[in-house]
KOLKOL-412273 format. One record per residue (C-alpha): x, z, y; residue number from 1; residue in one letter. Coordinates in steps of 0.5 Angstrom, whole numbers. Last residue first. Example, Ala and Ser with C-alpha at 12.3 -4.5 7.8 and 13.67 -1.06 7.14 Angstrom:
# residues 2
[node [27; 14; -2]; 2; S]
[node [25; 16; -9]; 1; A]
//
This chain:
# residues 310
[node [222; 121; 166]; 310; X]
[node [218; 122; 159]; 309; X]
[node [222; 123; 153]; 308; X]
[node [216; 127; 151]; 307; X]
[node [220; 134; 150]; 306; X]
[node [225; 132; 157]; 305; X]
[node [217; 132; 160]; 304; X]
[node [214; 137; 158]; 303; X]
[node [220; 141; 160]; 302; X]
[node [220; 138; 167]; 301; X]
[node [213; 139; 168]; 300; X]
[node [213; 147; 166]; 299; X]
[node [219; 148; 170]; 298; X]
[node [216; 144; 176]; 297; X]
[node [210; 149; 175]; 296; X]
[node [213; 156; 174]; 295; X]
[node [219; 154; 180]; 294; X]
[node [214; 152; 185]; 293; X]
[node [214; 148; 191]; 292; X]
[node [209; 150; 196]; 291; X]
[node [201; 150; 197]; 290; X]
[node [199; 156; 195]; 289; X]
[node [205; 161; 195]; 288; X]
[node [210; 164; 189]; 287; X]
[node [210; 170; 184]; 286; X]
[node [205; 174; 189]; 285; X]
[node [205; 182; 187]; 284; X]
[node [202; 186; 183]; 283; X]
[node [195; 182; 184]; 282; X]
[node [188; 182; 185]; 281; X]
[node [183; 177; 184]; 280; X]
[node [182; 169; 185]; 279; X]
[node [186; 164; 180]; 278; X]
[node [191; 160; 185]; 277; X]
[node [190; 154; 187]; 276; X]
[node [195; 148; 188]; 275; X]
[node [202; 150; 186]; 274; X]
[node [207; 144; 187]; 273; X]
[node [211; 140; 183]; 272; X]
[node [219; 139; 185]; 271; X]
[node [223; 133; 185]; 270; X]
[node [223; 132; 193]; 269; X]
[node [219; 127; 193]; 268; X]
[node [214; 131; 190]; 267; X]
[node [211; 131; 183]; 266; X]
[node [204; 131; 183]; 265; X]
[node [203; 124; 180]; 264; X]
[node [207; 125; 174]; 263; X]
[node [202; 131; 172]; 262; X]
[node [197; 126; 173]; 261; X]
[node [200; 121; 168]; 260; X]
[node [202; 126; 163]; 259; X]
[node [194; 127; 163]; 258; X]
[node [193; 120; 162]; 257; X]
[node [197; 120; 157]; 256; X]
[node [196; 126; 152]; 255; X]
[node [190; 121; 148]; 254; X]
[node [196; 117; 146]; 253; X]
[node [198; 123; 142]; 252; X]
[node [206; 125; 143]; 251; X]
[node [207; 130; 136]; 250; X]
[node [206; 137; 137]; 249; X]
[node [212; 142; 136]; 248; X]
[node [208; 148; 138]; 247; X]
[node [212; 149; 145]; 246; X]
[node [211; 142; 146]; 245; X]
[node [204; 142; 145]; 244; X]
[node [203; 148; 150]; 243; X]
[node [206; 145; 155]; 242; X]
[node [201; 139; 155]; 241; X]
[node [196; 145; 155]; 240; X]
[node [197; 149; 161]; 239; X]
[node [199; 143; 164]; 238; X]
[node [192; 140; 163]; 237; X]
[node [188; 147; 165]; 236; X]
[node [185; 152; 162]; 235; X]
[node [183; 159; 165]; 234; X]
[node [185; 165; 162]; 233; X]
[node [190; 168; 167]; 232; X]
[node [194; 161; 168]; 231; X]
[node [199; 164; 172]; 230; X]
[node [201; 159; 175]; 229; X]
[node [196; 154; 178]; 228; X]
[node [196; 146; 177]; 227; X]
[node [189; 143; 179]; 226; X]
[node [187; 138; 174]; 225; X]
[node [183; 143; 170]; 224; X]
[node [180; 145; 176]; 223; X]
[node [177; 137; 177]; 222; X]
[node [172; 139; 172]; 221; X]
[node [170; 136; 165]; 220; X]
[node [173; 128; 168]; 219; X]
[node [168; 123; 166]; 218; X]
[node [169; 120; 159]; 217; X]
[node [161; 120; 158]; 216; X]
[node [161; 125; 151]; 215; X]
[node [168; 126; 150]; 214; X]
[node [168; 130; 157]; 213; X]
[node [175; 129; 159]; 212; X]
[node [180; 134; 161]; 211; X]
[node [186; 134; 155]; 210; X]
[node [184; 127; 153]; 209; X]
[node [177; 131; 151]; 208; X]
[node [179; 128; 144]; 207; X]
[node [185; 131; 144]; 206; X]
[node [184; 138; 145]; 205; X]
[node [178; 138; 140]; 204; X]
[node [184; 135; 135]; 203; X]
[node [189; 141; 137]; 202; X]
[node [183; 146; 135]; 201; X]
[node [183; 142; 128]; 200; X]
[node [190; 142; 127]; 199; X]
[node [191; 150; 129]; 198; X]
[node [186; 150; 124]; 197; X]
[node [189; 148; 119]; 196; X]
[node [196; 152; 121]; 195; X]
[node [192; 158; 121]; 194; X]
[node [189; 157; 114]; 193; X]
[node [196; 155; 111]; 192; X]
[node [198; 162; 114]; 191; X]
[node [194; 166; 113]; 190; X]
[node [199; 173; 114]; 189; X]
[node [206; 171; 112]; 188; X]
[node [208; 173; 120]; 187; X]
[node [214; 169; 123]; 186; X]
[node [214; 170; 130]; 185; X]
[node [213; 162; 130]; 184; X]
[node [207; 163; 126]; 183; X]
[node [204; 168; 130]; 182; X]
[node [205; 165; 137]; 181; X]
[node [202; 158; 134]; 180; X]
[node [196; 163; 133]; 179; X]
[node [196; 166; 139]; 178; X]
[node [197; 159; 144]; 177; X]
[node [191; 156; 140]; 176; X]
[node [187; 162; 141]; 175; X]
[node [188; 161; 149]; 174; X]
[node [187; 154; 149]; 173; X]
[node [181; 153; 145]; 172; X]
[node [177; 159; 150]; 171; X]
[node [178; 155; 156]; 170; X]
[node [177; 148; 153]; 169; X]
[node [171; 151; 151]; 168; X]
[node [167; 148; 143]; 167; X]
[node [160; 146; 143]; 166; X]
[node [154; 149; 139]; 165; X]
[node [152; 154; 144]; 164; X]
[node [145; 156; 143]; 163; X]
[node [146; 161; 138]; 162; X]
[node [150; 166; 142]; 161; X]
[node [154; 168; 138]; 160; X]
[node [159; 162; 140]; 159; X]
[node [159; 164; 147]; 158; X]
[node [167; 166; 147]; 157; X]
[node [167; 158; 144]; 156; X]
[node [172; 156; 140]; 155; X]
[node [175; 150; 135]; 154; X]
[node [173; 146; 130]; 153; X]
[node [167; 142; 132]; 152; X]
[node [163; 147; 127]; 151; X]
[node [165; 153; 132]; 150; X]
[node [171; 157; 129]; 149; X]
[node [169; 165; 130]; 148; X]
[node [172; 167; 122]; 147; X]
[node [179; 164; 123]; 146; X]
[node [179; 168; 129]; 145; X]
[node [176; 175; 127]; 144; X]
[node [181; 175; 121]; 143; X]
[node [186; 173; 125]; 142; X]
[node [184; 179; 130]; 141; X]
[node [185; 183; 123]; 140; X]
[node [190; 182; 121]; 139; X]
[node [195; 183; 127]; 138; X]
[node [196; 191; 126]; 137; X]
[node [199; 189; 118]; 136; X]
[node [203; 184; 122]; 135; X]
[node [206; 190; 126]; 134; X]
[node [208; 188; 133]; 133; X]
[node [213; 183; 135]; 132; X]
[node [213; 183; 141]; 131; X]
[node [211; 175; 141]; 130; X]
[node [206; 177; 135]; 129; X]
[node [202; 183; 140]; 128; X]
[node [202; 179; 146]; 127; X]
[node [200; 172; 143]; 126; X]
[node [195; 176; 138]; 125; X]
[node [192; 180; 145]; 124; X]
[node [191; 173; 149]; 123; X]
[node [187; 170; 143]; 122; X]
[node [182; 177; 143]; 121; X]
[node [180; 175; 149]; 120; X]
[node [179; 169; 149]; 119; X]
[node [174; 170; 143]; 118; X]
[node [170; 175; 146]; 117; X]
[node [168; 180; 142]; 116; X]
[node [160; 182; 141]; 115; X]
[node [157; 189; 142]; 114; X]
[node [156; 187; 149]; 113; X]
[node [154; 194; 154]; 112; X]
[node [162; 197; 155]; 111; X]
[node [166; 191; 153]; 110; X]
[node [173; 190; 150]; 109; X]
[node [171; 189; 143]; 108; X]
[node [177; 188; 138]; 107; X]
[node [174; 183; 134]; 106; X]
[node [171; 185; 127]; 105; X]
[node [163; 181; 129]; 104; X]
[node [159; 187; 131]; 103; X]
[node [165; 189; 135]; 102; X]
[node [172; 193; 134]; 101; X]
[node [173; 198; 138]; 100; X]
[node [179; 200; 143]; 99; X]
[node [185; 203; 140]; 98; X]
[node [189; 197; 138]; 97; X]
[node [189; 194; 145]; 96; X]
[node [192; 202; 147]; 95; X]
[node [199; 201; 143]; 94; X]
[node [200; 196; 146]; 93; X]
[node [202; 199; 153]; 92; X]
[node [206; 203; 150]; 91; X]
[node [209; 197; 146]; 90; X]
[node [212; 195; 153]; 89; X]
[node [214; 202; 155]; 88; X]
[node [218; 201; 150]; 87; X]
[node [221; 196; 151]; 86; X]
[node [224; 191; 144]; 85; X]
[node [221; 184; 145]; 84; X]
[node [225; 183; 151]; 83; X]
[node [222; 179; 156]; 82; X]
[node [220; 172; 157]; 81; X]
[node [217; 171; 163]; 80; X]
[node [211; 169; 159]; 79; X]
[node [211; 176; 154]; 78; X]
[node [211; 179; 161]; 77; X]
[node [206; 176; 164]; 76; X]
[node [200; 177; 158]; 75; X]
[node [203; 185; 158]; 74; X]
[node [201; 185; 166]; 73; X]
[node [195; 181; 164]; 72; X]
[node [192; 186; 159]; 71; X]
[node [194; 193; 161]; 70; X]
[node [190; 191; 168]; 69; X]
[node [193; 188; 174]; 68; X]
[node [190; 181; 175]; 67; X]
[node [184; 183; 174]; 66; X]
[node [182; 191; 174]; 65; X]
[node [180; 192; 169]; 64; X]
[node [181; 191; 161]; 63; X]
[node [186; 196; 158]; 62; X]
[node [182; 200; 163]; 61; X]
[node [184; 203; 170]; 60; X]
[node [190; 199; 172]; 59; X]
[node [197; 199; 168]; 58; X]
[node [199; 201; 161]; 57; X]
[node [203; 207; 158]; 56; X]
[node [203; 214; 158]; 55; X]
[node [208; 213; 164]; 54; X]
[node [204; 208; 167]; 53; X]
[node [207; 202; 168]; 52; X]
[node [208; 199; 176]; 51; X]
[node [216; 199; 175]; 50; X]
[node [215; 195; 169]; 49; X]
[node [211; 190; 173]; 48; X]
[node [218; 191; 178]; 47; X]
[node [222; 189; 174]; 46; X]
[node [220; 183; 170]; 45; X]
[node [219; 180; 177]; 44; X]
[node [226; 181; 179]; 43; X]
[node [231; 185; 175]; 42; X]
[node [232; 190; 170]; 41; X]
[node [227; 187; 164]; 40; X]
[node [229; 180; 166]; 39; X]
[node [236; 181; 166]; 38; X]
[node [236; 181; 158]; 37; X]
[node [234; 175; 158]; 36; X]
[node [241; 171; 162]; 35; X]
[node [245; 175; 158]; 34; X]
[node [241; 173; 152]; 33; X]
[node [241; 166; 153]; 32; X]
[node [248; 166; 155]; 31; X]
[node [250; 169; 148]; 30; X]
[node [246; 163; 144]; 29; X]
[node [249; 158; 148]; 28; X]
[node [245; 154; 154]; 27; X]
[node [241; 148; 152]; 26; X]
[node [241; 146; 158]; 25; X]
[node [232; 145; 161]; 24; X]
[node [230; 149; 155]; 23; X]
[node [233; 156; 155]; 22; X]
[node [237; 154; 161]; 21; X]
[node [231; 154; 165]; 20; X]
[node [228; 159; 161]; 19; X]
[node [233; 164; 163]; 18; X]
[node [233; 162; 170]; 17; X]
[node [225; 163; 171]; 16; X]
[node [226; 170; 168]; 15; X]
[node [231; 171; 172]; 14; X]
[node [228; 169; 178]; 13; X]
[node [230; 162; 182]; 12; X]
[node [236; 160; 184]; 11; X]
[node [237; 156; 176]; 10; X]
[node [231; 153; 178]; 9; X]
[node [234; 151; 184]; 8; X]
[node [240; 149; 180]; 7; X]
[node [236; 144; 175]; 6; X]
[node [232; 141; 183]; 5; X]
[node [239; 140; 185]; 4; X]
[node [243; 136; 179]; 3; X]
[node [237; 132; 178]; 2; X]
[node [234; 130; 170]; 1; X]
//
């Protein structure tokens, strides 16, 4: 791995340092929590704890506005890596356990549909199993998770409609990435039954080729081969390849081809770029379309050294 794209890395946000070192260096225990604790009062950690609302929270509603509602704002400080144990953080928690519950056991965002979204619920276990919420309060989305599954294995935030009968890359992934956030939190709850559909759910990846329809072969939408960051809610093939390795799923064959297109992106100066930027408002922009980006060349570059990919 280059000596100078590692140390642009390690110029980059604190956040961004730490997961380098984390991942990149095998730095020791007391550097990483040097490093991570810089997040909280430094950077972009900073400036979004800066923007919560004394009572806890960002925007008008748990939900809304897109991308600086409660619900992203704490989605991006669990992907910075921040400390578990903030206040305000946890705060701003506390509001996603006192939404309603729908029709079908989720916790239910919406005004006019009764029914919960999937996705949505996927995100809010990766955000309250990362800060280390009660297991009792994360009960029952696994129960609602576990419940939801398509006949194909994985989820579909349309599943109640009684037309859907195929699984979403979209939906899959954000579910997948809440359930692996749990069991490596180390909760008890459901645990065998979480790890069988974790199996399924990363089969149903697989067999699309991370991007493929599994009918025809053809590409499902060019977007999923875009690279962006932050990921929001939409899925894409770095998105997926980074969360195999962070789930500790074994080199597939069927990944290639996925592998290939993120090699391919890489620049002549070693670095990957941002290629689309998910439309909505923002706190502030991490990085600009089109140049070199910390997020997604260290992304790549850890599913890489995990592949023993070069």
């Amino acid at each position: 791995m280059k000596t100078d794209i590692i140390n642009w890395l390690l110029n980059g946000d604190p956040s961004i340092r730490y997961q380098a070192i984390r991942d990149l260096c095998s730095a020791p225990e007391n550097e990483l929590i040097r490093e991570r604790n810089r997040i909280e009062t430094e950077g972009w950690g900073a400036i979004m704890l800066a923007k919560a609302k004394p009572e806890g929270g960002w925007g008008s509603r748990y939900y809304q506005p897109k991308w600086i509602s409660t619900h992203y704002t704490l989605l991006d400080l669990k992907n910075l890596g921040i400390n578990s144990d903030i206040p305000i953080i946890h705060k701003s928690i506390d509001k996603m356990f006192r939404l309603p519950v729908g029709l079908d056991g989720g916790i239910n965002i919406g005004i006019t549909v009764p029914y919960s979204d999937v996705c949505v619920n996927g995100m809010m276990l990766n955000i309250a199993s990362f800060f280390r919420r009660d297991e009792g309060e994360l009960k029952q989305i696994i129960d609602y998770l576990l419940k939801v599954r398509m006949n194909d294995g994985a989820w579909n935030c349309e599943y109640y409609r009684g037309s859907t009968r195929h699984s979403s890359l979209h939906t899959t992934i954000g579910v997948l990435e809440g359930l692996n956030e749990f069991i490596k939190s180390g909760y008890t709850y459901r645990t065998g039954e979480i790890k069988s559909a974790m199996d399924a759910g990363h089969e149903f990846i697989l067999e699309h080729r991370l991007y493929k329809s599994d009918k025809t072969g053809e590409v499902i939408d060019k977007r999923m081969t875009m690279l962006s960051y932050p990921s929001r809610w939409k899925y894409d093939i770095l998105r997926a390849l980074d969360y195999f390795q962070y789930a500790d799923v074994n080199y597939d064959i069927r990944m290639q081809d996925a592998i290939d297109i993120i090699l391919a992106k890489r620049r002549s100066d070693g670095t990957w770029p941002v290629q689309a930027k998910h439309a909505g408002q923002v706190h502030f922009d991490m990085e600009k379309t089109g140049g070199p980006s910390r997020w997604n060349t260290l992304r790549s570059l850890r599913v890489l050294k995990y592949y023993m990919i070069g």
